[in-house]
C-alpha positions in Angstrom: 33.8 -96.5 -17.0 33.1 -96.4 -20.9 35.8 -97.7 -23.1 36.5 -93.8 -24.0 36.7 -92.7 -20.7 39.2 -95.9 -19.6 41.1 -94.5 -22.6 41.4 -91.0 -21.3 42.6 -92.1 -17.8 45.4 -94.1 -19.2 46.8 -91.6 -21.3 47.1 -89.0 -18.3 48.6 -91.9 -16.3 51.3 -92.9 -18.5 52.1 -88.6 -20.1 52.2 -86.8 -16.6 52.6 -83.0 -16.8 51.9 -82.7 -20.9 48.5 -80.7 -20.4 48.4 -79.5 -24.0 48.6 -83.0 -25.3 45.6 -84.5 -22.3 43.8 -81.1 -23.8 44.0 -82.8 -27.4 43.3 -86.1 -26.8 40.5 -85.4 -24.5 38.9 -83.3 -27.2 39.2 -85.9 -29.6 38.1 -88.6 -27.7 34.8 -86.7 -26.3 34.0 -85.7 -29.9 34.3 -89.3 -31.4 32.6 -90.6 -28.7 29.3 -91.6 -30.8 31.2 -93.2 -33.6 33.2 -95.5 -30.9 30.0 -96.7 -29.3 28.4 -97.9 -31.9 31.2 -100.6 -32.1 32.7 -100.2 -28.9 33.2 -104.4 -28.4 35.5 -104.5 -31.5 37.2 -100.9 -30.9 38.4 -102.4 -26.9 39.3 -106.1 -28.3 41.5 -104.3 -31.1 42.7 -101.4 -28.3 42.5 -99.6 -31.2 42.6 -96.0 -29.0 45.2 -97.0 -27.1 46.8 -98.0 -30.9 46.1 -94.4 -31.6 47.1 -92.4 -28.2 50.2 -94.0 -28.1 52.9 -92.9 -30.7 54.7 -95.4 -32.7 58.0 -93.6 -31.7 59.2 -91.2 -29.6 62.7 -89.9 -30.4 64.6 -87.4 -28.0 68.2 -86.5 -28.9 71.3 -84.5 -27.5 71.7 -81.5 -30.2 75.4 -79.9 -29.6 76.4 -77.0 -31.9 79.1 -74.3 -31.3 78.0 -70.8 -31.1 80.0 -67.5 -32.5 82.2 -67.3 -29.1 83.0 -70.6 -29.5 81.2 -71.8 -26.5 79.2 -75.3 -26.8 75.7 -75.6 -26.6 73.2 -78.0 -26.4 69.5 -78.3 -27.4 67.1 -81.2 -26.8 65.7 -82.5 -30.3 62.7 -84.3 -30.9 60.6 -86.2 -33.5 57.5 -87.7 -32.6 56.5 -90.7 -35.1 52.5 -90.6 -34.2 51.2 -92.7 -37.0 51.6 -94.2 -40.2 48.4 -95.8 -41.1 47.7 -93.7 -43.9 51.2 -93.1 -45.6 54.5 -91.6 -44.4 55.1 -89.7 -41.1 54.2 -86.1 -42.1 54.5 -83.3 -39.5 56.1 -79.6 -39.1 59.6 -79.2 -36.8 58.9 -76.3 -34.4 61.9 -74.3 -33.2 61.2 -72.3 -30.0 62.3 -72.2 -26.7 58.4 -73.9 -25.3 59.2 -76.8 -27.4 58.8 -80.0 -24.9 57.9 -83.4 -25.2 53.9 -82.8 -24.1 53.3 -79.8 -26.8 55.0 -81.9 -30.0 52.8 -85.4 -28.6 50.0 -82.1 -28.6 50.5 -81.4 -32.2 51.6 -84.9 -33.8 48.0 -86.4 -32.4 46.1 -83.6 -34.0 48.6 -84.3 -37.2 47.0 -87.6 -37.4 43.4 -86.1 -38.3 44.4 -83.2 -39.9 46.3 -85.5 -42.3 43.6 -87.7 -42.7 40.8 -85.3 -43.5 43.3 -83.9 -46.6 42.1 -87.1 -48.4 46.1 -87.3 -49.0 48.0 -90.7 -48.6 50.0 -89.1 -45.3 50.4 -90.1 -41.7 50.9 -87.8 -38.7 54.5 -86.8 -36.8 55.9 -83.7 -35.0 59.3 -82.4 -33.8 61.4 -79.9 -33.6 63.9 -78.5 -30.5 64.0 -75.7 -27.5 66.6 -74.4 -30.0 65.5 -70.4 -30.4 66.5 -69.1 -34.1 66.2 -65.9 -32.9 68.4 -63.4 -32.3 71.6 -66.5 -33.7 73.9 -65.8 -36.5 73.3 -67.6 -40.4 76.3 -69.5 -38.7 74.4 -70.2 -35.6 71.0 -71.5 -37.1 73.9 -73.6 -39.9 75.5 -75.3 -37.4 72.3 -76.5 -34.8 70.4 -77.2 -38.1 73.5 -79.6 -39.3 73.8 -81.1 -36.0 70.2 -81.7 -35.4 69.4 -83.1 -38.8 73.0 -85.4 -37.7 70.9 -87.6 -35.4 67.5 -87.1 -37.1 68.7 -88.7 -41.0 68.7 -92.0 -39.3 64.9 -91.8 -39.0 63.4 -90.2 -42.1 63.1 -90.5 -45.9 61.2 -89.9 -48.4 59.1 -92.8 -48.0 59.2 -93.0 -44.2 59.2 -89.6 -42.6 58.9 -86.3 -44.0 59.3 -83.1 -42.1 58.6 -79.7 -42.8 58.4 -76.3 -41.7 56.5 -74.6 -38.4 57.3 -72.0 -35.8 61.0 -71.1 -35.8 61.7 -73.1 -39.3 61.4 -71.3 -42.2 63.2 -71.2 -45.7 66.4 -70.6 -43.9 66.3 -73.7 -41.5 65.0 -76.3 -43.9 67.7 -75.2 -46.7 70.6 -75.9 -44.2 69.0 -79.5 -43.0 68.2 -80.8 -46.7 71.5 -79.7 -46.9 73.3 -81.6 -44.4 70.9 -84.5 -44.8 72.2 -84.6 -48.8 75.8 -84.9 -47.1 75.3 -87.4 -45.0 73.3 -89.4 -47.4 74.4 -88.7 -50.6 70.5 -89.0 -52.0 68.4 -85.8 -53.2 65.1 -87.2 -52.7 61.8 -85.0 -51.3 62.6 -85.9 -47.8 61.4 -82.1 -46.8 58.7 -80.3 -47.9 59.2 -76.3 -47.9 61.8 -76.1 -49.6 63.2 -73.1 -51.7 61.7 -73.7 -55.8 65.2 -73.7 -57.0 65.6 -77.2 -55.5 62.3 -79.1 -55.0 59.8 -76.4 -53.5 56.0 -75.9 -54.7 54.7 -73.1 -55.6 51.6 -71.7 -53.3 53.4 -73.4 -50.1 53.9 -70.2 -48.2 50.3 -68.9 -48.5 48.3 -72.6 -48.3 47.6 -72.4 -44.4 45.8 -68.9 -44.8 44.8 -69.2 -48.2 43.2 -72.4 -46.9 41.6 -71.0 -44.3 39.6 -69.0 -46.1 38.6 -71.4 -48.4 37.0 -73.8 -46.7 35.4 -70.5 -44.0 34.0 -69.5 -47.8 32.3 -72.9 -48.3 30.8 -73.0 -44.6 29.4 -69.5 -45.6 27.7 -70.7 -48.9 26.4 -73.5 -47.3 24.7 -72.0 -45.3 23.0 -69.5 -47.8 25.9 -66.8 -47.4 29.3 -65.8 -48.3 32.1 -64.1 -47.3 31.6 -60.7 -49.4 31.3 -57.5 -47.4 31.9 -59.1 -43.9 34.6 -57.8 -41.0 36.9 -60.2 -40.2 39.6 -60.3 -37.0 42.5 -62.3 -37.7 45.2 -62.5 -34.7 49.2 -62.9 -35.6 51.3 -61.7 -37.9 53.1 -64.4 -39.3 53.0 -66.5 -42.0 49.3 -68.2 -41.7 47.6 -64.7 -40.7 49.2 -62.7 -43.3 47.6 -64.9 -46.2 44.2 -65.8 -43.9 44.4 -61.9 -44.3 45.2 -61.4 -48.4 42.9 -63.8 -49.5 39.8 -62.8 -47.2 40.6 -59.5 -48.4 40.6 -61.3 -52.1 37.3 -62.1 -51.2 35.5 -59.2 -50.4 36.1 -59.5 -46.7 37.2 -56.5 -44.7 40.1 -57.7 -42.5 40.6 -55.2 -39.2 43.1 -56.4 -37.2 46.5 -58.4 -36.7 48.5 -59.1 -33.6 52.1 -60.1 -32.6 53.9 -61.1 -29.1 53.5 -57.4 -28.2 50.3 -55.9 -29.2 47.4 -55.6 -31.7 47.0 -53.7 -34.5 43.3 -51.9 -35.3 42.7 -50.7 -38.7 39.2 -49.2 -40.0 40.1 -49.0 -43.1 41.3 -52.7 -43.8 44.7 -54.0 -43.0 47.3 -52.5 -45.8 48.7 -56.2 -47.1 51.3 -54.8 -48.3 52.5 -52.7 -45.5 52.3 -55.7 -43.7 54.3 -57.9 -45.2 56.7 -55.2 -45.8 56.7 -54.7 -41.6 56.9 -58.6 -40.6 58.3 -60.7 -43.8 60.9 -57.9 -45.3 61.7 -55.8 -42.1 61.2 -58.0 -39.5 59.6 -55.4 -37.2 57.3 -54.9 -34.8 53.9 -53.7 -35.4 54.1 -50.5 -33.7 56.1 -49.9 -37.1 52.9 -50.5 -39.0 51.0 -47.9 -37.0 53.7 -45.6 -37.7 53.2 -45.4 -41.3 49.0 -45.9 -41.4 46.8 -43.1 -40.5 44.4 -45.2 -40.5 45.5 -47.8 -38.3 46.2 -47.5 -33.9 48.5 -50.0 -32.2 47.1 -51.4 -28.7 49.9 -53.1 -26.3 48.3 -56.4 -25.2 45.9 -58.5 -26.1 42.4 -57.2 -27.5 41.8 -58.3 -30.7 38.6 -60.7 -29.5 37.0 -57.2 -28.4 36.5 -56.2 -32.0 33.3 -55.7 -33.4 32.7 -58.9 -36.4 31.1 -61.7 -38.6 34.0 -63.8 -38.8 37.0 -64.1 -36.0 40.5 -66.2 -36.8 42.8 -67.1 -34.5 45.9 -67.8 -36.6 48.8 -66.7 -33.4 49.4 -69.6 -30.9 47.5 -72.4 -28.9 44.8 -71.1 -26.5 44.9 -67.5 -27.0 41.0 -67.6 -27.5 39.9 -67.9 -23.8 36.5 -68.0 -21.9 36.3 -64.3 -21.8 37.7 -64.2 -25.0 34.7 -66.1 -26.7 31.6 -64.5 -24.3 32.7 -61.1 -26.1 33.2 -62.5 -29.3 29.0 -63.9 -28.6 28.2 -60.6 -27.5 29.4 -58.7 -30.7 27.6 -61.2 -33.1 30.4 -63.5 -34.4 29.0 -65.7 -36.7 32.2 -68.0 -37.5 35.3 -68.3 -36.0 37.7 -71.1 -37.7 41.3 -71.8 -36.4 44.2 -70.9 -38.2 46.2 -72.2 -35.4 46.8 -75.2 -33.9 44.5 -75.8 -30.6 44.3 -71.7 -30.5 41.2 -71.9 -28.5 40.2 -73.8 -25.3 37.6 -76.3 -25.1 35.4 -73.9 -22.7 35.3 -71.3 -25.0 34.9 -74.1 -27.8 31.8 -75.0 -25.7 30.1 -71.6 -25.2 30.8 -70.8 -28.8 29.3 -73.5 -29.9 26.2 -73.5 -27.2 25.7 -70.0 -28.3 25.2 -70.9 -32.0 28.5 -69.3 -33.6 30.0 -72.2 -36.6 33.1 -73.3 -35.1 36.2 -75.3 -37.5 38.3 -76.7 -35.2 42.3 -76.0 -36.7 42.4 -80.0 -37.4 40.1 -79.3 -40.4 40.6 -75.1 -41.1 44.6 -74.7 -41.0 45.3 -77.9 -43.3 46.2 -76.2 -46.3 49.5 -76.0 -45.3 50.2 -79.7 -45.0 48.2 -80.8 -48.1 50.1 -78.2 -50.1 53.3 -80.3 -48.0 51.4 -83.1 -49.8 51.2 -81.8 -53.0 55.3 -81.0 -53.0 55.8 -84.4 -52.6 53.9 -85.4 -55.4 56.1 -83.2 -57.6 59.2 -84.6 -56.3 57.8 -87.9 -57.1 57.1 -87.3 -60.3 60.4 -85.0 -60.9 57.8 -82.3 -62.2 57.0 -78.8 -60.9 53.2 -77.6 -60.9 52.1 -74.1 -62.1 50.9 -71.6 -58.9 47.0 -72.1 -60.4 47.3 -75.7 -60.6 48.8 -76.0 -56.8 46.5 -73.3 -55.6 43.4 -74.8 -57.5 43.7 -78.2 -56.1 44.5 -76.6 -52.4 40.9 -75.0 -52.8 39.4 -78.3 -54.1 41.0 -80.1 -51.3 39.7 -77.2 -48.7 36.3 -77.5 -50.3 36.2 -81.4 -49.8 37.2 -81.3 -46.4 34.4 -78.9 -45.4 31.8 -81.0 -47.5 33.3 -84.1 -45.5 33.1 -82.7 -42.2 29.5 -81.2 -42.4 28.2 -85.0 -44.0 29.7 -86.4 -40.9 28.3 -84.3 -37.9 25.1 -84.4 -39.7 25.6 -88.4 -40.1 26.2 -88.8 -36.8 23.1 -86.1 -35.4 25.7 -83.3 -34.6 24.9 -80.9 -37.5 26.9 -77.6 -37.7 28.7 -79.2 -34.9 32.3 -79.2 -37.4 34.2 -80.5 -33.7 32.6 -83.8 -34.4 32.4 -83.6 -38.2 36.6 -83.6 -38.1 37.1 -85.9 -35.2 34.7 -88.7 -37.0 35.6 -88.8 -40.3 39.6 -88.3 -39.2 39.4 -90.8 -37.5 37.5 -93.8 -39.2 39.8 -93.4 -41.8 42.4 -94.0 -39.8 40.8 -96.6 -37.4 40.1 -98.6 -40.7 43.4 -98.5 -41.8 44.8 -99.4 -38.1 42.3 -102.6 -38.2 43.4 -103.4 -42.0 47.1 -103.7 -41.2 46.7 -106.1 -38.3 48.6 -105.9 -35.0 51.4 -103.7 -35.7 
């Protein structure tokens, strides 16, 4: 067997049942496959993929907290340390009940590339806890949040590890554990990013991830003699990432016709109302059905069904593999010409394949949805430098970043004979940057 493919076995081996994470690694691997055979000798000698598919640390933790009855719970934690090659452990904690070891070793390898491809000075981590936010008191979410950040303060810094937001953490979450994390160490340092702009936060945070998005989908557009003006867009979700993937394509000239949540899909002729929206999901807290209600334009679907949709551009900005087979083979059939991941991992590698083989430009999430961390990025360069950065200044270097990676990623595939193939664009030049590192620092 190649070096690759030795690689591959290995990981499976030693991570039984974590399918999302053999899913990521084996997507990474296939797609770097050219650059690590044209020095495959010096990549096996160093093990330098076993360096890579192996984190640095793996922390799981007991997470005890007393609920409103009085009852004790208790909540696994974890943080996974992936790699530090390129600068501090930098990585989202995820709050939901799906959270397991396999899914956070899923996300913190992706992290590592993601990170990388920013051009920013950050390594790659993930955690987070089966801990579910919703439906808990401000008491509830206070005291897991305290208890969880009790264990995790021995590990982080500002230098060292730096969490943020994802799924389940929000404004809410990472005020209580910078909080308790100022308690316990008595230091007010930038040792999470998201955080409220009274007390450290950057401006342009909350829309990077969809405001990035479209960035860098506007660059592939002009590069290829077009733009983004006057096309239909389908976006899936309803959170944080789709809503601004949404404004900003709308900012742009796109027509955006649909959203989703857990429940169903929202179809909109007339272009998703932004503002409804927001009011619905961010103020409310509703479902969609209550966005139907007050459209005439718009008609709520239960289900899934937003791939069905008639357009130029699709983005799947909801949850990992929602973008099946199927999915993709009607997405082909109605003339897609771009689909770019909002998500992380939201489509499978079959229907990555057939989209690909049937000549749609496909941005893998690794390169498309990393606004949000190098705006993560950008908040720790204000707290380094005790300043706080206008929203243009944030928001102009996010699109200069966005703009960069897409140049970066198009150089590569085309370096390496895989042009318009963006897959192999993102793996490649992620990861020689971090392979050199790896090899510069020695056995460590």
């Amino acid at each position: 067997m190649s070096y690759i493919d030795d690689v591959y076995t290995r990981v499976v081996e030693q991570n039984p049942a974590q399918p999302e994470f053999h899913q990521a690694v084996k997507e990474v691997l296939e797609s770097i496959r050219p650059a690590v055979e044209k020095d495959e000798a010096k990549y096996r000698q160093l093990a330098l993929l076993e360096r890579l598919t192996t984190p640095d640390r793996q922390l799981l933790f007991r997470v005890p907290w007393v609920d409103d009855q009085g009852q004790v719970q208790v909540n696994n934690g974890y943080r996974i340390e992936f790699n530090n090659a390129l600068g501090p452990y930098k990585g989202g904690l995820r709050l939901h009940p799906t959270v397991n070891l396999g899914i956070l070793k899923f996300l913190g390898f992706e992290q590592i590339f993601k990170n990388s491809l920013t051009t920013l000075p950050i390594g790659g981590a993930k955690g987070g806890s089966d801990f579910d936010p919703k439906g808990k008191s401000d008491r509830e979410v206070m005291a897991f949040c305290q208890s969880f950040m009790t264990e995790l303060h021995k590990y982080i810094g500002a230098d060292i590890d730096v969490p943020a937001g994802d799924i389940g953490t929000g404004a809410r979450e990472i005020g209580y554990l910078f909080g308790q994390y100022k308690r316990l160490t008595n230091r007010f340092e930038g040792v999470l990013t998201g955080k409220g702009l009274e007390w450290g936060g950057s401006l342009a945070r909350t829309e990077a991830t969809g405001y990035g998005l479209l960035y860098l989908v506007n660059a592939l557009l002009k590069d290829h003699a077009d733009d983004l003006a006057g096309k239909t867009v389908v976006v899936s979700g309803a959170g944080n990432v789709a809503t601004y993937a949404v404004e900003k394509a709308q900012q742009l000239g796109a027509k955006v016709v649909t959203v989703s949540d857990s429940t169903g899909w929202i179809y909109d002729p007339a272009g998703i109302d932004v503002a409804l929206l927001k009011e619905v999901k961010e103020v409310r807290r509703e479902r969609l059905t209550a966005y139907a209600a007050e459209r005439d334009s718009a008609e709520y679907h239960e289900g899934r069904g937003v791939w069905a949709v008639k357009a130029d551009v699709a983005l799947p900005c909801a949850t990992q593999n929602e973008l099946t087979l199927d999915d993709a083979k009607q997405l082909v059939a109605n003339g897609v010409k771009v689909v770019a991941e909002g998500a992380n991992m939201p489509t499978t590698l079959d229907a990555t394949k057939y989209l690909q083989e049937n000549g749609v430009l496909f941005v893998p999430g690794k390169a498309a949805n990393a606004g949000g961390v190098a705006v993560s990025a950008l908040e720790m360069s204000q707290n380094s430098e005790r300043l706080s950065w206008t929203f243009e200044e944030v928001d102009g270097q996010l699109k200069q970043i966005m703009e960069t990676i897409y140049n970066n990623i198009a150089t590569t595939a085309k370096e390496f004979g895989a042009e318009d193939d963006f897959v192999v664009g993102a793996n490649i030049a992620g990861f020689l940057k971090v392979a050199e590192a790896v090899e510069a620092q020695g056995v460590c």
